[in-house]
Structures are given as structure tokens and as C-alpha cells.
C-alpha positions in Angstrom: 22.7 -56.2 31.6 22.2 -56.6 28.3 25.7 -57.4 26.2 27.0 -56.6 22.8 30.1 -58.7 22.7 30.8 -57.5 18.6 31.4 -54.2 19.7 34.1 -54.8 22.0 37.8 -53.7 20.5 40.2 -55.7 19.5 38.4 -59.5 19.9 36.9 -61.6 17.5 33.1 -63.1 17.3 34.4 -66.6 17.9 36.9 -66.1 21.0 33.8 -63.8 22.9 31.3 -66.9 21.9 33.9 -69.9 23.1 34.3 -67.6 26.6 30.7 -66.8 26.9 29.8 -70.8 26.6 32.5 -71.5 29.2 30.9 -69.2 31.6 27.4 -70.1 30.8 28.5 -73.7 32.1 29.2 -72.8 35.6 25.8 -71.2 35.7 22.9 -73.9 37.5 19.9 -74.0 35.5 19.1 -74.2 31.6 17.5 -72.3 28.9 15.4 -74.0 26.3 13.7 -73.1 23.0 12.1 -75.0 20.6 13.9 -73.0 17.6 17.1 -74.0 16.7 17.2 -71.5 13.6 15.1 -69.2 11.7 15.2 -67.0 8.1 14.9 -63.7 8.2 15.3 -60.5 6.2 17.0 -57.4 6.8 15.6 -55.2 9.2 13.3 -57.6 10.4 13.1 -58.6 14.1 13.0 -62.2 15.1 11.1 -63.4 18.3 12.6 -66.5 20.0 10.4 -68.0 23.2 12.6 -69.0 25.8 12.0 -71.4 28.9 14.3 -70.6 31.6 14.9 -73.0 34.7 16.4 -73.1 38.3 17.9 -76.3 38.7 18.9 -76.0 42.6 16.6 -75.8 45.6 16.7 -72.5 46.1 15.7 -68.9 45.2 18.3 -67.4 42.6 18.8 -63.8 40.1 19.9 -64.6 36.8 21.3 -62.5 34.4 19.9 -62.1 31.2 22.3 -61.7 27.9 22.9 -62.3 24.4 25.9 -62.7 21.9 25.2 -61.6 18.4 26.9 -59.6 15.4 27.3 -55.7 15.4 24.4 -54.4 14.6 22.3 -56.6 16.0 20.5 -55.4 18.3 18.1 -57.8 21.5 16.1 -57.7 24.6 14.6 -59.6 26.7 10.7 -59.6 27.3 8.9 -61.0 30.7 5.2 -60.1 31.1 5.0 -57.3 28.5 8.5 -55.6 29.9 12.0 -55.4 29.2 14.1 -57.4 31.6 17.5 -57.4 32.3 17.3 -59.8 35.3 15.2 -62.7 36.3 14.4 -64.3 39.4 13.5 -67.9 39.8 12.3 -69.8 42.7 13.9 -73.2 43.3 13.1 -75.4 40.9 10.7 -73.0 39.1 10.9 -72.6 35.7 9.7 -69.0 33.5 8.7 -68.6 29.8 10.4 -65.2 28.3 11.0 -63.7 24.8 14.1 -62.8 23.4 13.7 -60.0 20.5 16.2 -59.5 18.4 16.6 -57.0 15.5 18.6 -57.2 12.5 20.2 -54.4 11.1 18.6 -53.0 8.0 22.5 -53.0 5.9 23.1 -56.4 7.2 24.4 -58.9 4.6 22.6 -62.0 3.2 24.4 -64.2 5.2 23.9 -66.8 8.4 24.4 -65.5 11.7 24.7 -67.3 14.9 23.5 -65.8 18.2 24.6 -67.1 22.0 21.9 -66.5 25.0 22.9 -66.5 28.3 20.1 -67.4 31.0 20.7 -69.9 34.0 22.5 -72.0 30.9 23.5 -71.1 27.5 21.1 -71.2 24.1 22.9 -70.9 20.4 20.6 -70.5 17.4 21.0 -69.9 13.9 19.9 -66.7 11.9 19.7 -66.8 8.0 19.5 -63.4 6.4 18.5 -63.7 2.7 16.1 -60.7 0.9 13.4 -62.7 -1.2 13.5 -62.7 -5.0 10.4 -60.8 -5.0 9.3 -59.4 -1.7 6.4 -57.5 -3.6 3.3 -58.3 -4.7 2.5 -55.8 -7.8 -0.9 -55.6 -8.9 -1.9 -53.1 -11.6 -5.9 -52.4 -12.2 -5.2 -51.8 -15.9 -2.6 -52.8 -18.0 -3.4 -51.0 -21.4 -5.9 -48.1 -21.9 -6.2 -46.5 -25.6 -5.7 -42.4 -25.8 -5.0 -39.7 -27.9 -1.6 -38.7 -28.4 -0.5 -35.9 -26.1 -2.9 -37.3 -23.5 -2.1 -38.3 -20.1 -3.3 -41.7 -18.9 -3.5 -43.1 -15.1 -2.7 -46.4 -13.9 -3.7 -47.4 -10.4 -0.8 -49.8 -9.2 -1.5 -51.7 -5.8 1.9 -52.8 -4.1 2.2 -55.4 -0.8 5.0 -55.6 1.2 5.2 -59.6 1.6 8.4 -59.6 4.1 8.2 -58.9 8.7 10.1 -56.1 7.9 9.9 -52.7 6.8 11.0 -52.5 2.4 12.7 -49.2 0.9 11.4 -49.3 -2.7 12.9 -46.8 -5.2 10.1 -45.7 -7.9 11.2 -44.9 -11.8 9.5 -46.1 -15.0 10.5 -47.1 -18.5 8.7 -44.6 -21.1 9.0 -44.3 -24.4 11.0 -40.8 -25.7 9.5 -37.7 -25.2 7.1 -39.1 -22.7 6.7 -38.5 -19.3 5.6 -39.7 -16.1 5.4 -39.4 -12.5 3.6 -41.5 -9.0 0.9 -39.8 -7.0 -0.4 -40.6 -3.8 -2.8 -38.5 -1.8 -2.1 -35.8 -4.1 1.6 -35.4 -4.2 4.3 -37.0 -6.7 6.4 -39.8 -4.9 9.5 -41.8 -6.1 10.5 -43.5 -2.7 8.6 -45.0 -0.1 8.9 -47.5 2.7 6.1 -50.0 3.1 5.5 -51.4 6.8 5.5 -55.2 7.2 2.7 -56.7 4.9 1.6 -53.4 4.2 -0.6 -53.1 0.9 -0.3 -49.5 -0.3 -2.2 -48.5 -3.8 0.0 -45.6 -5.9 -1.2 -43.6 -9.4 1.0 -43.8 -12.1 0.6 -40.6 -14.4 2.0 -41.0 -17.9 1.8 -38.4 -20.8 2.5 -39.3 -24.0 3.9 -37.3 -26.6 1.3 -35.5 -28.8 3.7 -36.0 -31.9 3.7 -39.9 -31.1 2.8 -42.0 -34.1 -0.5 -44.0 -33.9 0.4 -47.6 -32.5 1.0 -49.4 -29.2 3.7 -48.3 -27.0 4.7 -50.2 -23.9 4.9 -48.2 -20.2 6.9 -50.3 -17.4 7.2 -49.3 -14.0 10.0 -50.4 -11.5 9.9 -50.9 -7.7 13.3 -51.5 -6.7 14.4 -54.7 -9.2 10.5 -55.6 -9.7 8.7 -54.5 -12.3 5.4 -54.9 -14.6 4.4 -54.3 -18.1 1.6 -51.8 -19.0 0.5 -51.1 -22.3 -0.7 -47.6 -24.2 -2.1 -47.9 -27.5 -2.4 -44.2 -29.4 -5.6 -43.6 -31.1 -4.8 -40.4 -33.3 -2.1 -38.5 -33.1 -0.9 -34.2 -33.3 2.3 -34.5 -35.6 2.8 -31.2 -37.1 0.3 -29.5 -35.6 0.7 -26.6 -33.6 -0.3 -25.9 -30.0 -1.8 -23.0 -27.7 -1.6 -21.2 -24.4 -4.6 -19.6 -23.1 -4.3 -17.0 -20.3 -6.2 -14.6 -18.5 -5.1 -11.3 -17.1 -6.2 -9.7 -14.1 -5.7 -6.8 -11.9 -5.5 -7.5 -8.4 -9.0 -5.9 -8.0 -9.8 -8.9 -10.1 -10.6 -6.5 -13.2 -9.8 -7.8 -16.7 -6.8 -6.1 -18.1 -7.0 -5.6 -21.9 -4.5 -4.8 -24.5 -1.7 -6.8 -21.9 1.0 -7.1 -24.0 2.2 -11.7 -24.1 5.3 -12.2 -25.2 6.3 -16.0 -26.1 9.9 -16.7 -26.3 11.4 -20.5 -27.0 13.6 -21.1 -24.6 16.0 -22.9 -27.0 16.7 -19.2 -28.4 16.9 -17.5 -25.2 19.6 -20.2 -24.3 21.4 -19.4 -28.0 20.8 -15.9 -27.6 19.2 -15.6 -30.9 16.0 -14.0 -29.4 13.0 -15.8 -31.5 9.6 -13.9 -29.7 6.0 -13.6 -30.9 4.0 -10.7 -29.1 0.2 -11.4 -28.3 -2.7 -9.0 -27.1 -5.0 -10.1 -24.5 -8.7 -8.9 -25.6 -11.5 -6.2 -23.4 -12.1 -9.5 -21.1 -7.9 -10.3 -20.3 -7.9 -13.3 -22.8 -5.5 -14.4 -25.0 -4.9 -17.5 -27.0 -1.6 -18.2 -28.5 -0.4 -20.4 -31.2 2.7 -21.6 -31.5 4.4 -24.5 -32.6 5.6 -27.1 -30.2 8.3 -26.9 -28.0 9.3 -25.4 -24.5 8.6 -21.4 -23.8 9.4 -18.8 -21.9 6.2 -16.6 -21.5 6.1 -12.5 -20.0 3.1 -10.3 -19.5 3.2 -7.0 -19.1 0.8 -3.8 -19.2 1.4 -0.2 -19.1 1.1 0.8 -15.3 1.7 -2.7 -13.6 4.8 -4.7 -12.8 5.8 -7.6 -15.4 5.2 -11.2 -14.7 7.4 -14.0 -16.1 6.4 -17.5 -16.5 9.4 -20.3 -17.2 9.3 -23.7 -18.6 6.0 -23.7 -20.5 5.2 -26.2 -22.3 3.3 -26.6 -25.9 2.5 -29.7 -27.0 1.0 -30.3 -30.7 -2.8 -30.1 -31.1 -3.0 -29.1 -27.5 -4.3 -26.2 -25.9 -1.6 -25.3 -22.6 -3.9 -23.3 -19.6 -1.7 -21.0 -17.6 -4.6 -19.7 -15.8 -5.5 -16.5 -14.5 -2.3 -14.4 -14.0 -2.6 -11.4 -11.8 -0.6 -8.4 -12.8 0.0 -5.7 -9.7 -0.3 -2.2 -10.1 2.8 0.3 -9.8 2.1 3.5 -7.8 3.2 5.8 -9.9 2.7 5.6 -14.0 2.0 8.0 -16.5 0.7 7.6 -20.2 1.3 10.1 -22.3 -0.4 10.2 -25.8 -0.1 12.9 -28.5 -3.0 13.4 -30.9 -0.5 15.4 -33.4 3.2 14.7 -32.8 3.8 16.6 -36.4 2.3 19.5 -37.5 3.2 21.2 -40.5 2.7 24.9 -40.2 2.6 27.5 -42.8 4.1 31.3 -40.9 2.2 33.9 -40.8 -0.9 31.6 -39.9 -1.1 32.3 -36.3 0.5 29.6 -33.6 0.9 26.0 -33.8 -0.3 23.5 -31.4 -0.2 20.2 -30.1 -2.8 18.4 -28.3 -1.4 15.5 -25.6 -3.3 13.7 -22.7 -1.2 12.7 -19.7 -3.3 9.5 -18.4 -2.0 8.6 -14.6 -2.3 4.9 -14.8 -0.6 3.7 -11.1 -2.8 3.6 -8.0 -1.2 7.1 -6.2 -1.8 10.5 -7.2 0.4 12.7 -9.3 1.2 16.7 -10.2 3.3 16.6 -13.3 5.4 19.6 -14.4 4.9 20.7 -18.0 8.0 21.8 -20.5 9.6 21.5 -24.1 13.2 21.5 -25.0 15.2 21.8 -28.5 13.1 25.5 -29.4 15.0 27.8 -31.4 16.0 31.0 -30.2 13.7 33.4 -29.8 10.4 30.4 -29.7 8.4 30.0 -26.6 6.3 27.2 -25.4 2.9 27.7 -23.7 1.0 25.2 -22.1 -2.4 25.5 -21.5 -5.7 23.8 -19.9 -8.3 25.1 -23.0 -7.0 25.5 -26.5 -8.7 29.1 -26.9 -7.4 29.9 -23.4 -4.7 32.3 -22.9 -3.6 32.1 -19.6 -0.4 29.5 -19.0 0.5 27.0 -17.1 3.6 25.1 -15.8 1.9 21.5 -13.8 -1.3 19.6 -14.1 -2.4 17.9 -10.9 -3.8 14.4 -12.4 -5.9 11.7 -9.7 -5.3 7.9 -10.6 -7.1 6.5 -12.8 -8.2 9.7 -14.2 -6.8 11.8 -16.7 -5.7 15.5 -18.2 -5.9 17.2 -21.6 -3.3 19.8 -21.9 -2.1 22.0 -25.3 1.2 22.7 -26.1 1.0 26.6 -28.0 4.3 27.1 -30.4 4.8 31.0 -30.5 6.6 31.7 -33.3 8.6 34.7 -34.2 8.0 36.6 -36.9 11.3 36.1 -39.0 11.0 32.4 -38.1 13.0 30.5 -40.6 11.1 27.5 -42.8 12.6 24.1 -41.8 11.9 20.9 -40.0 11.8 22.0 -35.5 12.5 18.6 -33.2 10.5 19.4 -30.1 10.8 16.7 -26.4 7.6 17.3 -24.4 8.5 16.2 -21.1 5.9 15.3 -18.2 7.7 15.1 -14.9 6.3 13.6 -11.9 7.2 10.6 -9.5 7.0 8.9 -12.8 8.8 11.0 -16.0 7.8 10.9 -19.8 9.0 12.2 -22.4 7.6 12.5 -26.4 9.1 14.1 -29.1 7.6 16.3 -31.7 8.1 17.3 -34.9 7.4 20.9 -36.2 7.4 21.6 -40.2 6.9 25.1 -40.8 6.4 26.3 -43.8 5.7 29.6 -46.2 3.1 30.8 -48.3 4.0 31.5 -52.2 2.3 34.6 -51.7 2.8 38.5 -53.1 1.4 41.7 -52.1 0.5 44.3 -55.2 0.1 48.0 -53.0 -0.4 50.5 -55.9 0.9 53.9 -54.5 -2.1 55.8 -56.0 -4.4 53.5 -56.6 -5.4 50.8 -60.0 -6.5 54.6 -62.2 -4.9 57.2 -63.6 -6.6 59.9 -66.4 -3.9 61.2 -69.1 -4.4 62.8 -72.5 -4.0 61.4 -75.8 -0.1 61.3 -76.8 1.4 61.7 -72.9 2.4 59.5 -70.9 0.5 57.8 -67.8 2.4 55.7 -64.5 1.8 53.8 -62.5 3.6 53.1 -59.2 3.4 50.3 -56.8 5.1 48.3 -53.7 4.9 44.4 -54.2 6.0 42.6 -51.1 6.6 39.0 -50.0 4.1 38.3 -47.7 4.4 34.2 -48.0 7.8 33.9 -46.0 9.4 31.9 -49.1 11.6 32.9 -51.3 10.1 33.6 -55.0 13.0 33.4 -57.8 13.2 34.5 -61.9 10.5 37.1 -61.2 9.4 38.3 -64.9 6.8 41.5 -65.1 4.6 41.7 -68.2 1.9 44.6 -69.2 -1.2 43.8 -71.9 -2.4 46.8 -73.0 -4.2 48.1 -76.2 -2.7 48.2 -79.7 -0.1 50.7 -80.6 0.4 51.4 -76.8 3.9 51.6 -75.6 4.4 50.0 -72.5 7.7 49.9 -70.0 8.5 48.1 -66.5 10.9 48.8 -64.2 12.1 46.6 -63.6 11.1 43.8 -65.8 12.6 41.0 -63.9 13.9 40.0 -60.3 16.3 37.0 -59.9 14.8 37.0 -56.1 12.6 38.1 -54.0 13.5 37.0 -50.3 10.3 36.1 -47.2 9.0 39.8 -46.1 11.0 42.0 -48.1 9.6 44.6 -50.9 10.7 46.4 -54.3 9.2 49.2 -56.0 7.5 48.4 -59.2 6.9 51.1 -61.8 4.9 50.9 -64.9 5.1 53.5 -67.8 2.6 54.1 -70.5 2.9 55.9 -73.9 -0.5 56.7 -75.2 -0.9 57.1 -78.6 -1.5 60.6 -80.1 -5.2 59.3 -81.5 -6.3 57.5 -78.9 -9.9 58.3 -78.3 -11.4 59.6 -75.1 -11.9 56.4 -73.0 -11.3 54.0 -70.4 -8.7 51.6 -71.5 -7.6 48.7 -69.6 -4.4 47.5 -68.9 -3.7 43.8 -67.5 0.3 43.1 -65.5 1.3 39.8 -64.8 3.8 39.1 -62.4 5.5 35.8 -62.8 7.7 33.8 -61.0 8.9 30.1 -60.7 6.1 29.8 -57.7 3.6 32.1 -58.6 1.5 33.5 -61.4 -0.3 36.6 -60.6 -2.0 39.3 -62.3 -3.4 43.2 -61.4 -5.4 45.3 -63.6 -5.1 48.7 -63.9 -6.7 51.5 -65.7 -6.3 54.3 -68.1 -9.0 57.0 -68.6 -7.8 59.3 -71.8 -9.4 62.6 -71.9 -10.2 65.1 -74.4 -7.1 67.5 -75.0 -6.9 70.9 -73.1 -7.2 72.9 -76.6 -10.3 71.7 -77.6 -12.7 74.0 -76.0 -11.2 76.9 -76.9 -12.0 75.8 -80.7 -15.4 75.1 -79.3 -16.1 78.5 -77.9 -15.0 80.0 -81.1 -16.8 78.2 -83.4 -20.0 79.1 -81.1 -18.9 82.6 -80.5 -18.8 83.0 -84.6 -21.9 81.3 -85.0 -23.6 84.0 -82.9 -22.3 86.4 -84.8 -23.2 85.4 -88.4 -27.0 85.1 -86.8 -26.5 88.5 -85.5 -25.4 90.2 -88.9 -28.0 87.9 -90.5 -30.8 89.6 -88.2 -30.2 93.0 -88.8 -30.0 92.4 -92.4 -33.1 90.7 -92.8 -34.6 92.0 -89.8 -35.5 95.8 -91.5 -37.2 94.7 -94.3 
């Protein structure tokens, strides 16, 4: 059986050798080779052909074994088997082949190894690694690019030892460069190469698109071996900025526009000193921003869908970055909710106000949202309705994705409302809630009411007096302040108001307003016309009224008498004449 005399406890190499000679020489027969000592590498296995021999006359079993270092590990090898035994005829002799493995870790070193087989055999190992157990062959050792390009060298690499090589990869770029090895598609930076196996690698090296035009030297290592590559930039980027292009998509595979892009350096995200610039993908899902070189953190988001956050993205100078198509996915419930006048400015006494909003159910599930306003003063109600000239209410809207719902928001307003400035929240409740707020300005009119008690025309007599009596009322629902009342009226004619000025006159309230004429005693039978203004620091109004003067109640009496003595004198004149 086959022997490891290193790993027994407690002996050394030398006293298991001396013994294992001593019994080797009571064994009949010999073992020969024709190699005395060989070179070797770690973890290569060394094959030694052996010639074993029965020296006596007889049939006889030997037992095969081997004295070697720990770790090293042998068998024996008769007509393609492993043997641990071998049986010889006498005087017959049998070729066999000792295999013997070295330990991959072994040290470069020489080792001596003891076979035992009908006699004893000792040979000689040398371990030592060659200076350069590779053969490194490059296809191209300079190409000329464009800085910010990436170039690829196609490396060929032999394993020239028997035994299998671990070769660490890495490579010597200039700064702000990068690189990596690709084989069959994937990046690499260890392998192991079989004995005398040739194996061809891709070396991938980007330059830096801020690099300066001139020649810049790339050298790759494999384990202590290395070669020297060249890469000679053309034109370079410096100070130019870069771009990312992306493209949007639903998971339908529809192009999502207006998708907010928000582009944040990471070296202010890291700081905390936020530094973002917002993009807008177009009707198609594109986008295209620039920004100046450097490392980003990039988020997309759309109204409806779940964000999407893409790290370490980097912009290099003059280039152009593709992200690809980025698929956003859609939440199941999401409202939108849009209001065509968020503030109104409303003048009382002018009907109802009202607000026009659409509620636009934007996730992929239907929704019923329930309809109501907050922050009304007392004695304001809100009505929602369907049609703005209908007048039936309604409390939810019943909206089917993708669709959506106009709905109006009617103020009714008391009639004593007060003017002022009304903050209104709309709120649309569903499995998804919004909410807007509103503004309401109402305001009042500057506007009186002149109600003459008897009408714009009275009729008097010369030398009396004629009024006029009146209600003027607020009707505008402001406040009008330093009323003054004025009358025109025709010369000589005595006019009075009462009264002829108001500090105030408050929204919806009233005072009597009387004016008094004196008409001159001579004033001829006529119409006249009389002209009040009613002034305030808002308004400037005036009414016309009118005075009819009439002939004095005397005046046919003296009429009739002067007729009446008329008739006579012709009567007296008649009979005078009248009987000649």
C-alpha cells in the first residue's frame, strides 16, 4: 500500500528514508530507472518509468511504495491501472510508472524521493517556477482614439510550464481611466491556464474624455509578467459637457411623456447639499440631458406610476451616456386632479360662484371618489354638480381608468356674506386621496339705489314750495363713505337737502332723502328741471327730477270777470245803437 512516510508524527524525513533503505535491502530483486533527477514546477506531476525485477527462481508479490515530502502525493501505474502490488515470475522483470504530484504551495527547493519495489530507487526533484512561464502576445500594441473612447486589445497568453498556472490580471492605466479583461463575454481578473494552454483575453480600456491630446502608455500584468501597449489621443472633450439619453415606457410599451428626470451628482447627495436639474421627456418618452461631467444619480418619475432610480451614472465630456429604455410600472390607484379656476373673484349679489376641476384616474383599477370642501364660512354651502346649469347635487363620481370626470364646485353664498379673501380645500377621496385648495375673493359693487317715493315730477304754483322724497339704498355690498348731496336747479330757486351729507353708508342698508324746493313768486308756468348729484368717495351719481309750475288758482276768476264785463259793455252797446 501506498506510503506517506512525511505525514507520520513525531519522525523526521531523514530517519523514515535511512529505515526504508535498510528494509529495501533485505528485499530480492531491484528496481531501475534511467532518471536519476528531474526539474519540475509546482503542481506539476512527474512521471518516472521503472523496471522492476525478480532476482530469485521463483514466483514472488512485491509491494509497491514511495517516500517523499508532505504533500507529495504518487502511485504506481501497470497496464493503464493503479497498482499497489506486483507480481513477478522468477526471474521476470516488469516495466511500471511511478506518478508523482507536487503540491501546488510547494517551495522552490530540491526534494528527494525513496521507491520501494523488489529493491530501493532514490531520485532527485528540483522545484523552481520559471522566470517567465508565459508567453504574452498582444495583436496590437498602440491604436489612436478619441478621448473618452474605449479601445480593445486582443492579448494571446500560453501557459509554457506541465502544470496548471494561477495568473492574477490588473493593468497599469493612466488616471481617470479605466479598464477591464473580457472573455466570452464576461469581465475576468483571474484565471488558471491548463498545461501549455494558449488562451486569447480582450483588454477593454477607456480613456478619459478630458485626457489631453498625446500618447499615453496602457500595461497589463499577468502575475509578475507584463507588456507595454500604447494609446495615442487624437482630439480630446476638456470642458465640454456631456448627455444622457433615455426613453420612457409604460409596461404596455407606450411612450410616457411629460416623465419628470431628475439628475443629481452624487458628490452632493453624499455632502447633502442637494445640486438636481429636472428634465422632461417629450410626446415619444425621450429625453436628452446635459450636464457637465462627473458621476450622477438619475430618478424618473410620472404621475400614476412607481419611481425608478438609477445609481452610478456616469457622464463623460463630449459624450452622449445611453441609459436605454426605462420602463416605468403603473400604480393601481392614482388620481389627477386639475382646477381650471383655483381663484375666483366674485362680486355679491351676482349670483353663485363656481369652480370647474377634472378628476383624471390615472392607475390601472377603477375608482368612485367622494366629493367635499372644507374651510366655508358659516352659513356657505358647497354643491357639486355633473353640468354647470344643472341643479341637482351630487356627493361621488364613479371614474374608469384611464378615463376621466368633469365636475363643478357651486359656492352658495349668503346674502349678508361679508367681502374678504375665502381659503377653500377641494378634496377627492378614493383608494387614492387629493386634495386642492381654492381661493375665493368676493367682492361688492359701488353701487346705489335712487327709489323716489312719488315719482321724478311734482306740479306746484309759483311762490310755494315743491318736494321731493326718496329712499337711496346700498345695493353694491360695500361700504360708500363722505356722502355729499347737491341739487342744480334754475336761478333764483331755493333749494334744500336733507340731509346734505352721510359720513357712511354701510352694504344693504337705506336712508331717506328729501329734497325741498322754493319757487320763486314769478316763475312762469313751465316745466323746470332739476339735476341731484349724489357723491361719494366711490361713486358719482346723478337723478333728475322735475318741476311743472302752474298758473295760480286766482287767475280765472279775473278771467271770467273780465269776459263777464265784456259781455256786458256789448250788451248796453246794442240796445243803444241797436233802436236807431
Amino acid at each position: 500500500m501506498t506510503e506517506k512516510i512525511g505525514k507520520t508524527a513525531g519522525m523526521s524525513f531523514l530517519i523514515i528514508s535511512i529505515i526504508s533503505i535498510l528494509a529495501a535491502s533485505l528485499l530480492v530483486g531491484s528496481v531501475e530507472s534511467d532518471i536519476k533527477g528531474v526539474n519540475a514546477v509546482p503542481g506539476e506531476t512527474v512521471s518516472l518509468n521503472l523496471v522492476v525485477t525478480n532476482d530469485k527462481n521463483y514466483e514472488r508479490d512485491f509491494q509497491l511504495s514511495y517516500i517523499a515530502p508532505e504533500g507529495f502525493v504518487g502511485k504506481f501505474i501497470y497496464d493503464g491501472k493503479e497498482i499497489e502490488m506486483l507480481t513477478l515470475k522468477a526471474d521476470e522483470s516488469k516495466s511500471i510508472q511511478f506518478q508523482l504530484e507536487i503540491p501546488p504551495d510547494a517551495k522552490e527547493k530540491e526534494y528527494y524521493i525513496f521507491i520501494q519495489a523488489a529493491g530501493s530507487l532514490a531520485f532527485k526533484i528540483n522545484v523552481k517556477m520559471p522566470e517567465n512561464p508565459l508567453e504574452i502576445t498582444p495583436s496590437v500594441t498602440g491604436v489612436a482614439i478619441e478621448a473618452g473612447d474605449t479601445v480593445t486589445f486582443s492579448i494571446s497568453i500560453e501557459n509554457k510550464i506541465n502544470s496548471e498556472y494561477k495568473v492574477d490580471l490588473s493593468c497599469k492605466v493612466p488616471e481617470n481611466w479605466r479598464y477591464k479583461f473580457v472573455e466570452n463575454g464576461m469581465e475576468v481578473y483571474k484565471i488558471i491556464l491548463k498545461p501549455n494552454e494558449v488562451r486569447t483575453l480582450s483588454l477593454e480600456v477607456e480613456s478619459d474624455s478630458s485626457s489631453d491630446v498625446g500618447e499615453y502608455k496602457v500595461i497589463p500584468y499577468f502575475n509578475k509578467q507584463f507588456t507595454e501597449l500604447s494609446v495615442k489621443i487624437a482630439k480630446t472633450h476638456k470642458g465640454e459637457n456631456g448627455k444622457i439619453t433615455i426613453r420612457v415606457v409604460s409596461k404596455e410599451g407606450e411612450a410616457i411623456g411629460s416623465a419628470l428626470v431628475s439628475v443629481t451628482h452624487s458628490t452632493s447627495l453624499e455632502q447633502g447639499n442637494i445640486a438636481q436639474t429636472n428634465f422632461f421627456t417629450s410626446a415619444d418618452g425621450l429625453v436628452t440631458a446635459e450636464v457637465s461631467p462627473g458621476t450622477y444619480t438619475v430618478k424618473i418619475s410620472k404621475e400614476g406610476f412607481y419611481e425608478k432610480e438609477i445609481d452610478d451614472v456616469e457622464v463623460k465630456a463630449g459624450k452622449t451616456t445611453d441609459l436605454g429604455t426605462i420602463t416605468l410600472d403603473r400604480k393601481p390607484y392614482y388620481a389627477k386632479l386639475s382646477v381650471e379656476n383655483p381663484k375666483i373673484s366674485f362680486v355679491i349679489g351676482t349670483g353663485n360662484p363656481v369652480f370647474r376641476f377634472r378628476i383624471e384616474n390615472m392607475g390601472y383599477a377603477d375608482d368612485t371618489y367622494r366629493l367635499s370642501a372644507s374651510g366655508l364660512p358659516e352659513n356657505f354651502y358647497a354643491k357639486f354638480k355633473e353640468a354647470q346649469q344643472s341643479t341637482e347635487g351630487i356627493s361621488e363620481v364613479f371614474v374608469k381608468s384611464g378615463d376621466s370626470k368633469e365636475v363643478y364646485l357651486e359656492i352658495l353664498i349668503p346674502p349678508n356674506a361679508a367681502i374678504g379673501t375665502y381659503n377653500l380645500t377641494l378634496f377627492v377621496d378614493g383608494h387614492y386621496s387629493v386634495k386642492r385648495n381654492l381661493t375665493l375673493i368676493l367682492k361688492g359693487e359701488y353701487k346705489v339705489f335712487f327709489e323716489p317715493i312719488r315719482g321724478y315730477v311734482v306740479t306746484s304754483e309759483a311762490g310755494k314750495t315743491a318736494e321731493f322724497e326718496a329712499i337711496l339704498r346700498n345695493v353694491g355690498g360695500v361700504t360708500l363713505t363722505n356722502l355729499n348731496f347737491s341739487v342744480s336747479a334754475p336761478s333764483h330757486w331755493r333749494v334744500r337737502v336733507d340731509p346734505p351729507s352721510l359720513p357712511a353708508l354701510q352694504a344693504r342698508d337705506d336712508i331717506p332723502v328729501r329734497v325741498t324746493v322754493q319757487i320763486p313768486p314769478d316763475a312762469l308756468p313751465s316745466e323746470y328741471k332739476l339735476t341731484l348729484s349724489i357723491k361719494s368717495d366711490q361713486i358719482n351719481q346723478e337723478e333728475v327730477f322735475r318741476v311743472i309750475v302752474k298758473e295760480k288758482s286766482n287767475a280765472g276768476i279775473i278771467g271770467g270777470a273780465i269776459i263777464v264785463g265784456a259781455l256786458a259793455g256789448l250788451f248796453v252797446i246794442f240796445r243803444k245803437f241797436g233802436r236807431r
